[in-house]
C-alpha positions as CSV (number, residue, x, y, z in Angstrom):
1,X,149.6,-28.8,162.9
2,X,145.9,-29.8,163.5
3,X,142.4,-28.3,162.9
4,X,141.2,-27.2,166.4
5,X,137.6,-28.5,165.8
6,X,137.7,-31.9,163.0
7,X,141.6,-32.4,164.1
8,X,142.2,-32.8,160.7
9,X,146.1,-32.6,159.9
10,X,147.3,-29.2,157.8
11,X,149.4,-29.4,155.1
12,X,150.9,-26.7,153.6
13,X,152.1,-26.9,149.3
14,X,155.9,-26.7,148.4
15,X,157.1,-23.9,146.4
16,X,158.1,-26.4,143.6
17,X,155.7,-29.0,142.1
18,X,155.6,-32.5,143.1
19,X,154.4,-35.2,140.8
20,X,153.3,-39.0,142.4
21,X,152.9,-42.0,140.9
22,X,149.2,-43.4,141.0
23,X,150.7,-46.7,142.7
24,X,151.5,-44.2,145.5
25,X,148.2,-43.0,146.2
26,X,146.4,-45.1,148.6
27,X,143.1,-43.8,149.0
28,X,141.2,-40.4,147.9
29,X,141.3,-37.4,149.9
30,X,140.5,-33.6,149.3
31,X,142.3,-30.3,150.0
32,X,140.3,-27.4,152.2
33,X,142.1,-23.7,151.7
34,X,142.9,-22.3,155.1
35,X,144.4,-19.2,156.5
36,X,147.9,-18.6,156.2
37,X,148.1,-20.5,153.0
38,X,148.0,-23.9,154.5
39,X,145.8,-26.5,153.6
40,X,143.2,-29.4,155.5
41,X,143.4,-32.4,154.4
42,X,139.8,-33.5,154.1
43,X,139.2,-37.4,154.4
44,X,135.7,-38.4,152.9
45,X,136.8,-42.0,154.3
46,X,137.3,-41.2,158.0
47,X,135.0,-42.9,160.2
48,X,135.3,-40.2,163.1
49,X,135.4,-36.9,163.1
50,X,136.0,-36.0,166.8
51,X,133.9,-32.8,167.5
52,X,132.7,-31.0,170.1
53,X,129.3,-31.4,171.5
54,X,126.6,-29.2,169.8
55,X,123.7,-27.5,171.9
56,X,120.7,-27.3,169.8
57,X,118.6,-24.4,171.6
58,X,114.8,-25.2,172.1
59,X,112.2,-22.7,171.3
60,X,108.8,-23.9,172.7
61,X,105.5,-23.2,171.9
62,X,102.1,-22.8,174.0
63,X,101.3,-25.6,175.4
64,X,104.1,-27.7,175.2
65,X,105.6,-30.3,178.0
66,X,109.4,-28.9,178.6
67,X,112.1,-30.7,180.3
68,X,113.7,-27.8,182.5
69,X,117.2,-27.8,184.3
70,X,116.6,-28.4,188.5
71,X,119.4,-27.0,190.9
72,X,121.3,-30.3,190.9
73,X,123.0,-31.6,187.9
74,X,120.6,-34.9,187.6
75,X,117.3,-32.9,188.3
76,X,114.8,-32.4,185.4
77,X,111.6,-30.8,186.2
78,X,108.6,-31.0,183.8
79,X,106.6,-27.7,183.0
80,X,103.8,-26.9,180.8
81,X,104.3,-23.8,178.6
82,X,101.1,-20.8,178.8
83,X,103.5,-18.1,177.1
84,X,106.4,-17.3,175.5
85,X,107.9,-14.3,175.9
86,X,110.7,-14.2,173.3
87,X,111.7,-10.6,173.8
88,X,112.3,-11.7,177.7
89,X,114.0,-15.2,176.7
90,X,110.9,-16.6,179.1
91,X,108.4,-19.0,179.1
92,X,105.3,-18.6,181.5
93,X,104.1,-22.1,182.9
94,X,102.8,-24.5,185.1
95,X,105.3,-27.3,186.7
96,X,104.1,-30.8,187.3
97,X,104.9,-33.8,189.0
98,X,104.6,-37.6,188.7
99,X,100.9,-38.5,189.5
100,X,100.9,-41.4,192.7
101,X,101.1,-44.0,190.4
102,X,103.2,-42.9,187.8
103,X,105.5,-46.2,187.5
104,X,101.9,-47.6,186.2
105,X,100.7,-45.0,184.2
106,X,103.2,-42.6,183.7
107,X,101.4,-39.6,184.1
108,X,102.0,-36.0,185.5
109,X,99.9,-33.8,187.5
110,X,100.5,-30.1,187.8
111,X,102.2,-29.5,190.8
112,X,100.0,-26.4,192.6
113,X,96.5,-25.1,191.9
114,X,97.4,-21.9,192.1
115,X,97.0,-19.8,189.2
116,X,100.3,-18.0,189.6
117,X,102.5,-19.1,186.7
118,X,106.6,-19.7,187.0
119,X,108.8,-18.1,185.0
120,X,111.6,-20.0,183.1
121,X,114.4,-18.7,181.4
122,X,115.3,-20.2,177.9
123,X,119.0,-21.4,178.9
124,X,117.2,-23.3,181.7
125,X,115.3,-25.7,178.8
126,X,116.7,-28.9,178.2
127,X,114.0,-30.3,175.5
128,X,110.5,-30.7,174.7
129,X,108.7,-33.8,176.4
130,X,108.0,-36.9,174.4
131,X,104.0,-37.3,174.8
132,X,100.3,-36.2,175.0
133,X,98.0,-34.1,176.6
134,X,95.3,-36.2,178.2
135,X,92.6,-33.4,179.7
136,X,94.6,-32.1,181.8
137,X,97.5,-34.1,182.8
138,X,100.5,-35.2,180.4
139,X,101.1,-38.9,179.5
140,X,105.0,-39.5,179.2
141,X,105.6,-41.9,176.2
């Protein structure tokens, strides 16, 4: 049996008590206490622990450059925080766009002039943008 997360084997202790020679040990390891009276072997030695990916959730703050989810799977779209709304799981903001010569300068432009702000849900935020606000356009670093 295996640890569904670490896949750490489980042991579980024999009724009777077992004694080993220190010639028979070949390395350190500890025991965790499970359920069911089983034990994980913990390995401090192990150089991979296969676990799942983690997702860190992102709470931004006014004025910051967010990298938000597009329709399609490789689309990230870049929008500029005005509020959050943590009650609502929103954000109020701008979205931008590369600037004409962005492969020069790297900078973005809000998209529309239009004072009408976008909402974005929070499970729609991928990250904060790496950068600075220049007036008011954002330089990608």
């Amino acid at each position: 049996m295996h640890h569904p997360l670490s896949d750490t084997v489980y042991v579980k202790p024999f009724e009777t008590g077992t004694i080993l020679g220190l010639k028979d040990l070949q390395r350190e390891i500890m025991l965790f206490p499970d359920v069911n009276g089983n034990f994980a072997v913990v390995d401090p030695f192990r150089e991979s622990i296969p676990l799942p990916p983690v997702i860190v959730p992102v709470y931004p703050e006014e004025n910051d450059m967010i990298l938000v989810k597009g329709d399609d799977d490789d689309e990230i779209w870049h929008a500029q925080v005005k509020h959050v709304l943590f009650s609502e799981k929103l954000v109020k903001g701008y979205f931008f766009i590369k600037h004409r010569s962005w492969n020069e300068n790297k900078l973005w432009v809000r998209e529309s002039r239009s004072s009408q702000m976008d909402s974005i849900n929070f499970s729609s935020i991928l990250g904060i943008a790496v950068g600075e606000w220049q007036h008011h356009v954002w330089k990608e670093s």
